[in-house]
Phi, psi and omega in degrees: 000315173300322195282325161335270204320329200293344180282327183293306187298295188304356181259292170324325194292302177323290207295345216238354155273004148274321188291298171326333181258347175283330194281325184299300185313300182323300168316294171341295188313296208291334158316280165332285192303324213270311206301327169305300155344274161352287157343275196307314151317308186302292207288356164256337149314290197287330207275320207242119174281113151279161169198148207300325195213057165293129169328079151035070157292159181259149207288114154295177199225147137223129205234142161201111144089035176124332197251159164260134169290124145247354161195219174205161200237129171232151179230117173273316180287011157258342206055044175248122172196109183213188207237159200243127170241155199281312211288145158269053189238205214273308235268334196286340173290348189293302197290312171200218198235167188251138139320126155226018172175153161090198163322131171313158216274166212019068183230158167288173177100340201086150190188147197231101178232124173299171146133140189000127169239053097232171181214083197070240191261338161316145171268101177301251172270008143338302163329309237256031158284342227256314181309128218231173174284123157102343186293151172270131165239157197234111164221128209271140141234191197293348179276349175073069111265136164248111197237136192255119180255157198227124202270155181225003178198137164222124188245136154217186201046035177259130179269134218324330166282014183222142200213018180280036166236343177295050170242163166289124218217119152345108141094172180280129182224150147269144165226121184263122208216102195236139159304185132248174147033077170048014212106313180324302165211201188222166175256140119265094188272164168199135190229168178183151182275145187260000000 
């Protein structure tokens, strides 16, 4: 019987110095995204004066940590404001979200930006179910523009496999492209100027 307790007592002790090093890690990590976020926002802050209605500029490079920045998506009524990376991969989603289709961003044709809709414990791209007909999005590129796009159709539950929203499309547009229900399926916005 002692030795039972003594196995019971030696698991609990265990288990509970483990859930403690998974809640440290976890905080780290989610420290580590913000902060990369963080960055990753200054440095496209300091290299791009935007400005509202601008003179034809010539396109700056901006690079952080390998990657290219190509502006920022800012939505103030969800809170959402983070930087547009060029590479489409896992890790570039850590940091913000990706271009993942179309025209270059505030070009006529449409563009499509992805990302994670959570990140670590935090809610990404999630908000932007929250979003309504007449809401605003704002996206800076590298030309020092900034441009307000106005959303008209928010879709949800589509499925991972329909991809009709990835055309070439009249006048300037944005698509906003997040999971749901694990993966399973997706939210789709599309805003455009009017």
């Amino acid at each position: 019987m002692k030795k039972i307790i003594n196995y019971a007592i030696f698991i609990f002790i265990f288990a509970l110095y483990f859930i403690t090093f998974l809640m440290i890690y976890d905080n780290f990590r989610e420290r580590k995204l913000n902060s990369q976020e963080k960055k990753a926002l200054d440095i496209f802050e300091k290299k791009i004066d935007v400005k509202e209605n601008p003179v034809e500029e010539e396109v700056k490079t901006v690079n952080y940590r390998g990657y290219t920045i190509l502006g920022r998506i800012e939505i103030p009524s969800v809170g959402i404001n983070t930087v547009i990376i060029k590479e489409q991969t896992y890790a570039a989603m850590n940091i913000g979200a990706i271009k993942s289709y179309g025209v270059d961003l505030n070009e006529p044709g449409g563009f499509v930006i992805s990302a994670h809709n959570f990140r670590g414990k935090t809610p990404f791209f999630y908000p932007i179910l929250r979003l309504k007909n007449g809401s605003k999005i704002y996206i800076s590129d590298t030309k020092s523009r900034r441009l307000e796009y106005t959303v008209y159709s928010v879709s949800r539950y589509v499925a991972p496999n329909d991809t009709s929203y990835l055309t070439y499309m009249d006048g300037y547009h944005v698509t906003l492209v997040t999971c749901e229900n694990g993966g399973k399926s997706r939210i789709i916005v599309k805003a455009r100027i009017e």
